[in-house]
C-alpha positions as CSV (number, residue, x, y, z in Angstrom):
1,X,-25.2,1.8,-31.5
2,X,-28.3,1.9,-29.2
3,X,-29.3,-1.1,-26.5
4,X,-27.6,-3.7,-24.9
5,X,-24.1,-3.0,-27.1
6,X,-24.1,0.3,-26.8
7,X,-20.2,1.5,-26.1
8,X,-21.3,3.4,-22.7
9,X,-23.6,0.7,-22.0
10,X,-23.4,-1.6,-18.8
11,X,-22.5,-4.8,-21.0
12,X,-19.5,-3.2,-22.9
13,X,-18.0,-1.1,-19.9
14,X,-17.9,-4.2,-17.7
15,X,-16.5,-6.0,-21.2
16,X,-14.0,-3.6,-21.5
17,X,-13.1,-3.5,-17.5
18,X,-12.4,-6.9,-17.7
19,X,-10.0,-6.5,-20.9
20,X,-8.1,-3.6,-19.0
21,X,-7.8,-6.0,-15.7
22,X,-6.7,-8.8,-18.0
23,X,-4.1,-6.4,-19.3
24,X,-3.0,-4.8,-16.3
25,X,-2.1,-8.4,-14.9
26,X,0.0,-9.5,-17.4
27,X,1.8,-6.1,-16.9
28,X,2.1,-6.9,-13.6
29,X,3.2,-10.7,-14.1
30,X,6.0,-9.3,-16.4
31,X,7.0,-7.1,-14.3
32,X,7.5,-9.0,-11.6
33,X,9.8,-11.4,-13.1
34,X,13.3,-10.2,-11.4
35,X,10.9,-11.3,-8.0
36,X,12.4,-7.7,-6.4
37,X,10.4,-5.5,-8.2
38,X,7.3,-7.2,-7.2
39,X,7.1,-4.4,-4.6
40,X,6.9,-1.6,-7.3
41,X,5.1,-3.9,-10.0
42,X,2.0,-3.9,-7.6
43,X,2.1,-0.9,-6.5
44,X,1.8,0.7,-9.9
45,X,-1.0,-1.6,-10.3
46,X,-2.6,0.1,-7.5
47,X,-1.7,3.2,-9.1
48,X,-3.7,2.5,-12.6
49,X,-6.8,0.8,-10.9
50,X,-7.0,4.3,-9.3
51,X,-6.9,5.8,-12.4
52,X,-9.3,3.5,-14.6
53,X,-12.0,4.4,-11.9
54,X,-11.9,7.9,-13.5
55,X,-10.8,7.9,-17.1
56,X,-10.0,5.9,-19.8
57,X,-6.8,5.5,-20.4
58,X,-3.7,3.8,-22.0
59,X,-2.9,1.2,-19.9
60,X,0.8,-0.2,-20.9
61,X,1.9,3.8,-20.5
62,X,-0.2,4.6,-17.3
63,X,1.7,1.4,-15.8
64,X,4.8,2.4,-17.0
65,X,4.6,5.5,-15.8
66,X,3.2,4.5,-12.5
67,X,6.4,1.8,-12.4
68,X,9.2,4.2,-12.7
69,X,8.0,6.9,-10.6
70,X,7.7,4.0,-7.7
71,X,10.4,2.3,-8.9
72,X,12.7,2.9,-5.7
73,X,10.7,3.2,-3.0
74,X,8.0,0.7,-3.4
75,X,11.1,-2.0,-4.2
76,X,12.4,-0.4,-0.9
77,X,9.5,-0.8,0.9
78,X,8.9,-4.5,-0.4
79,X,12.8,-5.8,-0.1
80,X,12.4,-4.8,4.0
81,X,9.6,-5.9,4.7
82,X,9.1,-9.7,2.7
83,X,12.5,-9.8,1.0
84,X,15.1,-9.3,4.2
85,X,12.9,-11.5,7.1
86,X,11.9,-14.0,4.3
87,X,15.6,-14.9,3.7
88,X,16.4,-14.2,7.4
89,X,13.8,-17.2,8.3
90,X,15.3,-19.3,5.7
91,X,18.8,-18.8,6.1
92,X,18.0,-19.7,10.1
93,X,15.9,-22.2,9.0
94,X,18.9,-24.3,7.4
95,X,21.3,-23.1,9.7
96,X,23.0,-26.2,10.7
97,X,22.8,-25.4,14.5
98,X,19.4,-25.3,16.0
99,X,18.5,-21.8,16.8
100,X,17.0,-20.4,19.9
101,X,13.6,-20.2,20.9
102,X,13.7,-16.4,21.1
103,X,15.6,-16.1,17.5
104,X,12.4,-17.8,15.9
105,X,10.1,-16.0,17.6
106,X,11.9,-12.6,16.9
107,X,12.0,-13.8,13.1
108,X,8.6,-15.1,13.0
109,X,7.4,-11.7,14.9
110,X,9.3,-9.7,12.2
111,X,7.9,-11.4,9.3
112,X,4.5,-10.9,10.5
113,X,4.5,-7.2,10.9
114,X,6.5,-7.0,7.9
115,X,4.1,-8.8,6.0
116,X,0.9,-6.9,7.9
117,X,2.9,-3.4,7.3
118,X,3.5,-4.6,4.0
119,X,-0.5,-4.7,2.7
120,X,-1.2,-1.2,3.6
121,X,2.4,0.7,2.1
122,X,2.1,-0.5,-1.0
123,X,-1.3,1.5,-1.5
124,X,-0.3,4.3,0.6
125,X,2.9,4.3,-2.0
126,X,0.8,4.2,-4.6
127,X,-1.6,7.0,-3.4
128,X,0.9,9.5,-1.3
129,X,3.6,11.3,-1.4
130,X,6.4,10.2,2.0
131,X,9.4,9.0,2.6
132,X,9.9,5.3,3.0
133,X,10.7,4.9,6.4
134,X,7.0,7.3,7.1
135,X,5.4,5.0,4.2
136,X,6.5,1.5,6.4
137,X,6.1,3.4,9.9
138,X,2.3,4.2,8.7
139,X,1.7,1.2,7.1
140,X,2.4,-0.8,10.3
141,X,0.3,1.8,12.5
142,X,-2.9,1.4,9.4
143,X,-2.2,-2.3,10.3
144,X,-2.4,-2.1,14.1
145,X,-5.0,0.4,14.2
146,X,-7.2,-1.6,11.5
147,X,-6.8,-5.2,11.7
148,X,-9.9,-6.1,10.9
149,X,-9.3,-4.9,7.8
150,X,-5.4,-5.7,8.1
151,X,-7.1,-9.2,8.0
152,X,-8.9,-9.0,5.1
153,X,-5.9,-7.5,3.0
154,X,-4.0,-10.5,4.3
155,X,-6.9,-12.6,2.8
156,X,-6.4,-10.7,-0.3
157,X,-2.8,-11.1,-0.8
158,X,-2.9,-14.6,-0.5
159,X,-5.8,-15.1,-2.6
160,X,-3.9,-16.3,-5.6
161,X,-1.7,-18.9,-3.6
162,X,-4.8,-20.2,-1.9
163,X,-6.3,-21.0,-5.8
164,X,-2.8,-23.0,-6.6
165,X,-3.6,-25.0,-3.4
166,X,-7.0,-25.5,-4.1
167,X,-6.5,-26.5,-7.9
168,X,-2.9,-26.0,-9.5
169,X,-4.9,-25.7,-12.7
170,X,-6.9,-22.4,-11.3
171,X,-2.6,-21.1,-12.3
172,X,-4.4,-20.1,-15.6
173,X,-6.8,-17.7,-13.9
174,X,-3.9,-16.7,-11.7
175,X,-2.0,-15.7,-14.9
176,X,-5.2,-13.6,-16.0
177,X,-6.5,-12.2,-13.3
178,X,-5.6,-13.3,-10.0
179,X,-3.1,-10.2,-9.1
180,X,-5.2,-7.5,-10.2
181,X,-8.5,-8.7,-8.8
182,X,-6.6,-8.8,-5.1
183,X,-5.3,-5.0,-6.0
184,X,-8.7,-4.0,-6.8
185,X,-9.8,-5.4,-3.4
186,X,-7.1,-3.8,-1.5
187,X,-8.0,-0.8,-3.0
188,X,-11.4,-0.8,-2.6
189,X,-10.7,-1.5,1.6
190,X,-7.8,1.1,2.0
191,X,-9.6,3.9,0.3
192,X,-12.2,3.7,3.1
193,X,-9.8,3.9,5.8
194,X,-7.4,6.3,3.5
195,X,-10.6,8.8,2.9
196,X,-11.0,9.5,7.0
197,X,-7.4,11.0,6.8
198,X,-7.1,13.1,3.6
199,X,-6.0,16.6,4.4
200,X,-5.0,18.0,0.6
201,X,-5.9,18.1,-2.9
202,X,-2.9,16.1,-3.8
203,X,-3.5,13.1,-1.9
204,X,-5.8,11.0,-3.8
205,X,-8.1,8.7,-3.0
206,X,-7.7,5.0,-4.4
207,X,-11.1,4.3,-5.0
């Protein structure tokens, strides 16, 4: 088929781009359901976007695969830096003795470079091989040294929260795409900063 329909043409790979987001965020949604494997259920998503921007590819068993090989270090990665000072804060927060002035900035501190660390080691997971401790320790130095760009992947991460506030309805485009589309943004910012300081064939580029 020649024109506008064409398979290879513009209209049916942006067609079928959206079809493969639309799958990869329910993938993602389901995933994510036991809240503490959030860490690893976006990171694999940062894994297949990689992917779908050079082949075609089966989807439900690139994310699968993508899922269990990050399994323990992205849910790792996630649990110490938004799981541990999230239920830190809280369990301070109801604590029923006022706590210091230097406890809730120390919390407050730790959640914020947890949370900043935590938007860049989730792509680096996703695109390199390290330990977790290197994977969080460069994270947080990507953070510091970029935070422009820190900024926007903060911006990114909270973009589905920020639809629920604006119109608890938008919750439908949440379910459909508002995980991958912030993934695909991440990505897309990383892999300009993540391009400057490949040094082998094996570390891949996420965009």
């Amino acid at each position: 088929m020649k024109g506008i329909f064409a398979y290879d043409g513009p209209y049916m790979q942006t067609i079928q781009k959206a079809l493969n987001f639309l799958h990869l965020n329910l993938l993602v949604l389901l995933f994510s359901l036991p809240v503490v494997t959030a860490g690893a259920a976006i990171t694999a998503a940062f894994r297949v976007v990689r992917i779908l921007k050079k082949e075609d590819v089966k989807v439900t068993a690139a994310y699968w695969k993508a899922f269990r090989e990050n399994f323990k270090e992205a849910t790792l990665i996630f649990t110490l830096l938004l799981i541990v000072p999230v239920l830190l804060f809280l369990a301070l927060s109801f604590s029923p003795r006022q706590w210091s002035n230097t406890a809730s900035i120390l919390v407050l501190t730790g959640m914020t470079l947890g949370m900043i660390a935590l938007v860049w080691a989730l792509p680096l997971q996703a695109g390199f091989s390290n330990h977790v401790l290197g994977t969080i320790l460069n994270g947080l130095l990507l953070a510091i040294g970029h935070l422009p760009t820190t900024f926007l992947l903060v911006l990114c991460g909270l973009f589905p929260f920020v639809l629920l506030v604006v119109n608890p309805y938008l919750i439908v485009f949440d379910m459909l795409f508002g995980i991958v589309l912030p993934v695909y943004w991440s990505a897309k910012l990383c892999g300009r900063v993540f391009r400057k300081f490949e040094s082998s064939p094996e570390n891949q580029e996420l965009t």
